[in-house]
C-alpha positions as CSV (number, residue, x, y, z in Angstrom):
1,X,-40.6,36.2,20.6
2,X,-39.8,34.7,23.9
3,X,-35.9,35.3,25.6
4,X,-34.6,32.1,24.6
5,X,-35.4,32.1,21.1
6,X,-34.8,35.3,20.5
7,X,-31.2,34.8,21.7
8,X,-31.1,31.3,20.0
9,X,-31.8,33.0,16.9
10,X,-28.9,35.2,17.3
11,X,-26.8,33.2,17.9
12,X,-27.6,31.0,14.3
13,X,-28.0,33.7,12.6
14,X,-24.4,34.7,13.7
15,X,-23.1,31.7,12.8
16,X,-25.2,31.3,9.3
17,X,-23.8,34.9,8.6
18,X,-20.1,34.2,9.6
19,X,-20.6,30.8,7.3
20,X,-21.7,32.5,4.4
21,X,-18.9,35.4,4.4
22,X,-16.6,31.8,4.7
23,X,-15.0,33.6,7.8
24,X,-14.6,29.8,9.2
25,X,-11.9,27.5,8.6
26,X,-14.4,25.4,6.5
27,X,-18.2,27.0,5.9
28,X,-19.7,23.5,4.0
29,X,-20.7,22.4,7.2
30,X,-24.6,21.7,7.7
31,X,-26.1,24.5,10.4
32,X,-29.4,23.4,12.0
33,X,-31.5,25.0,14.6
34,X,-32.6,22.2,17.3
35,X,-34.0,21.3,20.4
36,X,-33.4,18.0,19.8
37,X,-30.0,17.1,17.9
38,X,-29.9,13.6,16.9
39,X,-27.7,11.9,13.7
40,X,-27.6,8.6,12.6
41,X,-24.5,7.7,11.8
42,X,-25.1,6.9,7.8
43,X,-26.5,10.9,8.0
44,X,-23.3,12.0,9.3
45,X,-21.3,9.9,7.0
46,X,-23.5,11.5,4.0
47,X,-22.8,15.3,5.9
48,X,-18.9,15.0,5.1
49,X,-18.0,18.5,6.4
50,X,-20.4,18.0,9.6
51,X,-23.2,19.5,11.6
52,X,-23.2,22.1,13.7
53,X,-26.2,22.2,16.0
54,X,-27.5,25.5,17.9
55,X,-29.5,24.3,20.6
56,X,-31.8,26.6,22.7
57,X,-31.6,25.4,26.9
58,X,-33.7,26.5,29.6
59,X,-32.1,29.5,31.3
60,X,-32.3,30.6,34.9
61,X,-33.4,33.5,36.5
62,X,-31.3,35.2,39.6
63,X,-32.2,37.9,42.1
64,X,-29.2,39.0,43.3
65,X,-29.5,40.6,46.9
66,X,-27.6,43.3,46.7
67,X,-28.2,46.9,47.9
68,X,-26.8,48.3,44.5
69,X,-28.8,46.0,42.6
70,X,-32.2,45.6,41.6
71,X,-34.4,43.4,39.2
72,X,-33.6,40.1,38.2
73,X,-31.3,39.2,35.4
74,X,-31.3,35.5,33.4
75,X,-28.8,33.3,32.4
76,X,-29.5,31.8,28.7
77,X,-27.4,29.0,27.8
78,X,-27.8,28.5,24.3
79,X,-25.5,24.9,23.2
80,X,-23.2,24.9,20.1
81,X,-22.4,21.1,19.2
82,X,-20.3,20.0,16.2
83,X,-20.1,16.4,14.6
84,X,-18.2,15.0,11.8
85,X,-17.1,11.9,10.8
86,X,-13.2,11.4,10.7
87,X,-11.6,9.0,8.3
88,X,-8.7,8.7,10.9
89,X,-8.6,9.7,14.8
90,X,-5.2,9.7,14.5
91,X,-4.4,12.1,11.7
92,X,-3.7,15.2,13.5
93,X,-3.8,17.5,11.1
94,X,-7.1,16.5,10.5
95,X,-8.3,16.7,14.4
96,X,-6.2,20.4,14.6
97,X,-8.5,21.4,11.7
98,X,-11.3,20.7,13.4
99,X,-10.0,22.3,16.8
100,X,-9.6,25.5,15.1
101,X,-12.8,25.3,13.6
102,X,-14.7,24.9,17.0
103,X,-12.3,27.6,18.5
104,X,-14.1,30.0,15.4
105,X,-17.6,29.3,16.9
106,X,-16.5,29.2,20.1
107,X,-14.9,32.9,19.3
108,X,-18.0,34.0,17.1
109,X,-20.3,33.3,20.3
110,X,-18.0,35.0,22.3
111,X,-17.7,38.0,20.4
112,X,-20.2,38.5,17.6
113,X,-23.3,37.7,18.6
114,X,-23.7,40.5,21.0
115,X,-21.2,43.2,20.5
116,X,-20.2,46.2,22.4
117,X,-21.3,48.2,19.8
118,X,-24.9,47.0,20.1
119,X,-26.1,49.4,22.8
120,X,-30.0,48.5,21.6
121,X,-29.1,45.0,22.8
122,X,-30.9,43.8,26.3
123,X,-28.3,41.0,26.2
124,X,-24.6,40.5,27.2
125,X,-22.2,37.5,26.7
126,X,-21.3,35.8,29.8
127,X,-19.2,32.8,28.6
128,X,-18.8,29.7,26.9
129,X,-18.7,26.8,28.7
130,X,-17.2,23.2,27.1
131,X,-18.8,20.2,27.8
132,X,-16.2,17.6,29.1
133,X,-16.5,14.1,28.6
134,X,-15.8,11.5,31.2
135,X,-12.0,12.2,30.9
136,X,-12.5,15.6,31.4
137,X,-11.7,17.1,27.7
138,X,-13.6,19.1,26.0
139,X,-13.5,16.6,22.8
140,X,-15.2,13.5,23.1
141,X,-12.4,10.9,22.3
142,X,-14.5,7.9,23.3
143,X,-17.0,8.0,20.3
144,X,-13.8,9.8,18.3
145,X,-11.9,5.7,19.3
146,X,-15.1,3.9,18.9
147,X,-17.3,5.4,16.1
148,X,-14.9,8.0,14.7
149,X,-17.1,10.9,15.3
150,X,-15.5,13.9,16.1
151,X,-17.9,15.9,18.7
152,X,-17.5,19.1,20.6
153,X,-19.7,21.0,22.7
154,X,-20.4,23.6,24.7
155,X,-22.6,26.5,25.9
156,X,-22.7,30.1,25.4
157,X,-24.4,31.8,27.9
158,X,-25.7,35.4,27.4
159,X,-27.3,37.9,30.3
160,X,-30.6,39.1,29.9
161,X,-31.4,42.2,32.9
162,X,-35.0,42.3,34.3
163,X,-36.2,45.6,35.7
């Protein structure tokens, strides 16, 4: 198993397991492993607690010059995105709820995937990056106005040392 899958599969079966213990603020949610994650809107309307999409990205490889270092080390974004289909975009209760709920897999990437405890582990968490839309927020209020969809996503990245 290459790096990326590998570390793509961790971080699923992370979530997968955190979803099944029901340590989320709601676990009905639809988890799918992708490289390619694409809804149509009647399948998110038919999906009413969402999707949550773990999405393997190339990583990069760096060769620090450093006279304490040596070997290379990668970077391996791996891209968490939820959608679900809000009945309103103005009920903020609603929109909390679902703030909280990508905070938890924000958190689980963070933190579970690859703990300290895991000394076997040839990877480290780096940190999670949010996608911004065009105003900047890490929520996509556009398609949340227009369609309402509520999307968030963003990308953990891990560290993988080369010798």
């Amino acid at each position: 198993m290459g790096i990326l899958t590998e570390i793509r599969d961790r971080v699923f079966n992370t979530l997968k397991d955190k979803k099944d213990a029901e340590d989320f603020d709601f676990n009905n949610f639809l988890l799918i492993k992708t490289y390619f994650p694409y809804s149509k809107l009647e399948e998110l309307n038919a999906t009413p607690n969402g999707k949550v999409y773990v999405i393997g990205l190339a990583f990069d490889t760096i060769n620090p010059k450093t006279r304490t270092t040596s070997g290379s080390r990668n970077e391996v974004p791996i891209m968490v995105a939820f959608q679900k289909v809000v009945k309103d975009p103005q009920d903020v209760e609603e929109i909390d709820g679902l703030v909280n709920f990508v905070e938890g897999l924000w958190e689980a990437c963070r933190k579970d995937v690859v703990t300290e405890d895991d000394e076997t582990s040839p990877y480290q968490w780096l940190r999670n990056e949010a996608l911004k839309d065009e105003n900047e927020t890490p929520f996509a209020y556009i398609s949340m106005r227009e369609g309402n969809i509520f999307e968030a996503y963003f990308s953990a990245f891990y560290l993988n040392i080369l010798t």
